[in-house]
C-alpha positions as CSV (number, residue, x, y, z in Angstrom):
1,X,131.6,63.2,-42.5
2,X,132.2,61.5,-39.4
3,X,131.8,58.2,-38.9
4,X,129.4,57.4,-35.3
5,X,131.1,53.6,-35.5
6,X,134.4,54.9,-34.1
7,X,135.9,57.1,-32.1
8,X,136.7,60.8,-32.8
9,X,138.6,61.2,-35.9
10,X,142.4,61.9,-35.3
11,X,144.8,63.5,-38.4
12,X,147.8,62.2,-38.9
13,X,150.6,63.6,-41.3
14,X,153.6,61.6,-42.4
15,X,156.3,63.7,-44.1
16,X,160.1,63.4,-45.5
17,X,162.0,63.1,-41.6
18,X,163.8,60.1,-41.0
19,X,161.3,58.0,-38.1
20,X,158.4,56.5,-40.7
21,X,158.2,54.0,-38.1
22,X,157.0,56.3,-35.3
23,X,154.2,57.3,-37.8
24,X,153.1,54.4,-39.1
25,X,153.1,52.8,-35.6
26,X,151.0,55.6,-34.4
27,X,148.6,54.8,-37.3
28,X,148.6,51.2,-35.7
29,X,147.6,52.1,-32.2
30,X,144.5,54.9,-32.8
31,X,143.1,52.1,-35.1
32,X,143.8,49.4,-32.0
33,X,142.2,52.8,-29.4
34,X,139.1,52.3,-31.8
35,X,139.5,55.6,-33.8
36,X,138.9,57.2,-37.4
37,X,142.1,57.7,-38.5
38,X,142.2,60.6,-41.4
39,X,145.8,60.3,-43.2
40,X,148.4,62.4,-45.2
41,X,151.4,60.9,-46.3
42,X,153.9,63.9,-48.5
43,X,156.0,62.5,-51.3
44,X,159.0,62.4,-49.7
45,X,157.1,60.4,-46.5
46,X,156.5,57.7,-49.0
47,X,160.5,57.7,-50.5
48,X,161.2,57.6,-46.4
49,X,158.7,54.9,-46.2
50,X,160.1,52.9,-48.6
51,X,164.2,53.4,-47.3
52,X,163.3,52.7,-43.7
53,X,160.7,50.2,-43.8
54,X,159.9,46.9,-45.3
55,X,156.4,49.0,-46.7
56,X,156.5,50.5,-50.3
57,X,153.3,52.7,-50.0
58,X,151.0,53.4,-52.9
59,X,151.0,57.6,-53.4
60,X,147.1,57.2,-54.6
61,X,144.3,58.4,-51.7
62,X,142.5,55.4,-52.4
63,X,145.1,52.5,-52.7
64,X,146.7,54.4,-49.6
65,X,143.9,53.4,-47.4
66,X,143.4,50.1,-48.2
67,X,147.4,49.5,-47.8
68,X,146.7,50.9,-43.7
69,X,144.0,49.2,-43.6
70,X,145.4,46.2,-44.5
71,X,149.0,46.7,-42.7
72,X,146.7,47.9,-39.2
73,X,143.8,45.8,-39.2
74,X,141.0,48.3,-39.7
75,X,137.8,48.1,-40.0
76,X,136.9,49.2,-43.3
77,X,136.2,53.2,-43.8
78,X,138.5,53.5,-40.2
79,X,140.9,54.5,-42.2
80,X,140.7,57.4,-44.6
81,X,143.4,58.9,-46.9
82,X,143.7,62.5,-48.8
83,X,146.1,63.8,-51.2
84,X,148.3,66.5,-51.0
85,X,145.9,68.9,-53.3
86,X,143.0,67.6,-52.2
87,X,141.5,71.0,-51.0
88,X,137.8,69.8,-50.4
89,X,138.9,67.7,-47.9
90,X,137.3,68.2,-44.6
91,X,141.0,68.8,-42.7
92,X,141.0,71.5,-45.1
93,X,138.2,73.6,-43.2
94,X,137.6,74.5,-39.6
95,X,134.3,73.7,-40.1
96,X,135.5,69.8,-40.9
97,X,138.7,69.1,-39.5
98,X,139.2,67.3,-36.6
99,X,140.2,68.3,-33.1
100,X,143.2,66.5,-33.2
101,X,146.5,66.5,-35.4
102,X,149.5,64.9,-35.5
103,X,152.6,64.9,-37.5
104,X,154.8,62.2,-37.0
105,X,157.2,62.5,-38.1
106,X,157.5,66.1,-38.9
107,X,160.2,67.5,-40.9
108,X,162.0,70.8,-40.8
109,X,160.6,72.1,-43.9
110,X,157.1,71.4,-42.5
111,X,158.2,72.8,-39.6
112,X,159.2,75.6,-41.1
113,X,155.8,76.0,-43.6
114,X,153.6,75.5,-40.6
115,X,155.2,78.0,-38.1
116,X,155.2,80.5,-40.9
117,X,151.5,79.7,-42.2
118,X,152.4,78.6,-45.5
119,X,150.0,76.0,-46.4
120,X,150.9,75.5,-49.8
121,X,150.2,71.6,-50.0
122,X,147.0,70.3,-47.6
123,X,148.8,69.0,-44.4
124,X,150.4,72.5,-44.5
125,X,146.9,73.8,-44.4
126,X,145.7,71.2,-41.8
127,X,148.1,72.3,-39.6
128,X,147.2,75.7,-40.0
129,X,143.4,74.9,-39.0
130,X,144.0,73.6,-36.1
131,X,145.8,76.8,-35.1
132,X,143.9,79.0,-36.2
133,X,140.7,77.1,-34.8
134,X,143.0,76.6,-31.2
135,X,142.5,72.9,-31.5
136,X,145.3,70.1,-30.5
137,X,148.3,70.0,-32.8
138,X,151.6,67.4,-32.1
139,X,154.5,68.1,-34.4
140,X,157.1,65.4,-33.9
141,X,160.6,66.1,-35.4
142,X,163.2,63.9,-35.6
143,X,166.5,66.0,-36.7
144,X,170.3,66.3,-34.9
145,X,171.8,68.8,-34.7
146,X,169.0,71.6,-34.6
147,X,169.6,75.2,-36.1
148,X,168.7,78.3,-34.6
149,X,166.4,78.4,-37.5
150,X,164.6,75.1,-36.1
151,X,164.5,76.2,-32.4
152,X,162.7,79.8,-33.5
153,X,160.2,77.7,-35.5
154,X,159.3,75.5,-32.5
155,X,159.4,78.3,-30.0
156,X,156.9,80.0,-32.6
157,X,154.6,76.9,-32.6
158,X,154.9,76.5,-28.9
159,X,153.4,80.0,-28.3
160,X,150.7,79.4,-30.9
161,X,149.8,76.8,-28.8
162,X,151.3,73.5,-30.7
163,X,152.7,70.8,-28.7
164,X,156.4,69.8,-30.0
165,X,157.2,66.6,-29.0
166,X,160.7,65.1,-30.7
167,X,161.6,61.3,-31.2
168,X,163.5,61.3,-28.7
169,X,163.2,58.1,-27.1
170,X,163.9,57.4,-23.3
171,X,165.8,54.5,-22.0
172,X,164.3,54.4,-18.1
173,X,162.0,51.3,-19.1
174,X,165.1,49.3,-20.6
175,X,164.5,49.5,-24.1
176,X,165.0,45.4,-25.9
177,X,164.5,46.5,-29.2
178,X,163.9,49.1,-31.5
179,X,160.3,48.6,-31.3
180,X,160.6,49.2,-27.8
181,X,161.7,52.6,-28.7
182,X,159.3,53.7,-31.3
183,X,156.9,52.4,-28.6
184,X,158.1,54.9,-26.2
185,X,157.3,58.1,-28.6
186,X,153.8,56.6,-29.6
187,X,152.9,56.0,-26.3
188,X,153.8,59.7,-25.1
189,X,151.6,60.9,-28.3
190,X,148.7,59.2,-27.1
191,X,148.8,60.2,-23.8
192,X,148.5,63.9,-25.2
193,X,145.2,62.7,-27.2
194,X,144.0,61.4,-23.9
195,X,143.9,58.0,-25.8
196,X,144.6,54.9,-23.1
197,X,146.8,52.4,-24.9
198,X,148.6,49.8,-23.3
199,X,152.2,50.3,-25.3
200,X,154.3,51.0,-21.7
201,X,153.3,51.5,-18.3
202,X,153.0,55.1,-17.1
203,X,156.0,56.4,-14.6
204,X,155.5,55.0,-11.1
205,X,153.1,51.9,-12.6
């Protein structure tokens, strides 16, 4: 159920591409926008997690939450975590599911499940809801060199109406750190929610 105390709930999907950072951030600024954030972190997310970041993320749904809620400064039930087989999970059903997904980062063997319509773990079959149901999906991958294999996939998703947006970081607003660059990607994510943040100026500001 969704709670009336915050803002509409946004999905967001970790899973095994190198760029935990652009996901966790992004975790960081819907809960600073004010919003239910509902989370799904894949196994190898968490092993990414671990490598990249000074976080070692608990894998259980319920210790999840309380670690984001900690890290982000929620408010408590802002933040709401499922597991991977959690099939009565509202993302799990058009009829539940938010209008809004992300996954950052997103990697090619997601890529690849959701373009096909695999859905054999529950962010697989989030994704697949908000195609089917024609509502906003964000796949950010964050892979070099990219296969034939990889462009089909995001041509697919493009056409099915997803939104593929890479970590691919600009270097316009002079970049000082790497923070400054995860920035950059999180900020052009929330500008496709609609969601004003306050991360970098918009061109021409």
């Amino acid at each position: 159920m969704v709670d009336l105390a915050f803002g509409p709930p946004v999905t967001v999907a970790l899973t095994g591409a190198s760029g935990a950072q652009y996901g966790l951030r992004l975790i960081d600024a819907l809960v600073a926008a004010d919003r239910e954030v509902w989370v799904m972190v894949s196994k190898a997310a968490l092993l990414v997690i671990a490598t990249e970041t000074e976080s070692e993320l608990p894998a259980r749904p319920a210790r999840l939450a309380e670690a984001l809620t900690a890290r982000s400064g929620a408010r408590p039930g802002q933040v709401r975590c499922f597991g991977r087989e959690e099939w009565m999970a509202p993302v799990a059903s058009g009829s539940g599911a938010p209008t809004a997904m992300v996954i950052c980062p997103c990697s090619t063997g997601t890529l690849s499940a959701v373009a096909t319509g695999a859905s054999n773990n529950l962010i697989e079959r989030a994704a697949d809801v908000a195609l089917k149901e024609r509502r906003q999906l964000i796949l950010v991958p964050r892979e070099t060199p990219l296969s034939a294999i990889h462009l089909e996939h995001m041509l697919a998703l493009t056409r099915l109406g997803a939104v593929i947006l890479p970590a691919a970081p600009g270097f316009y607003h002079q970049p000082r750190s790497v923070d400054d660059l995860v920035d950059f990607i999180v900020a052009r994510i929330l500008n496709q929610l609609g969601i004003e943040h306050r991360l970098m100026p918009r061109w021409g500001e």
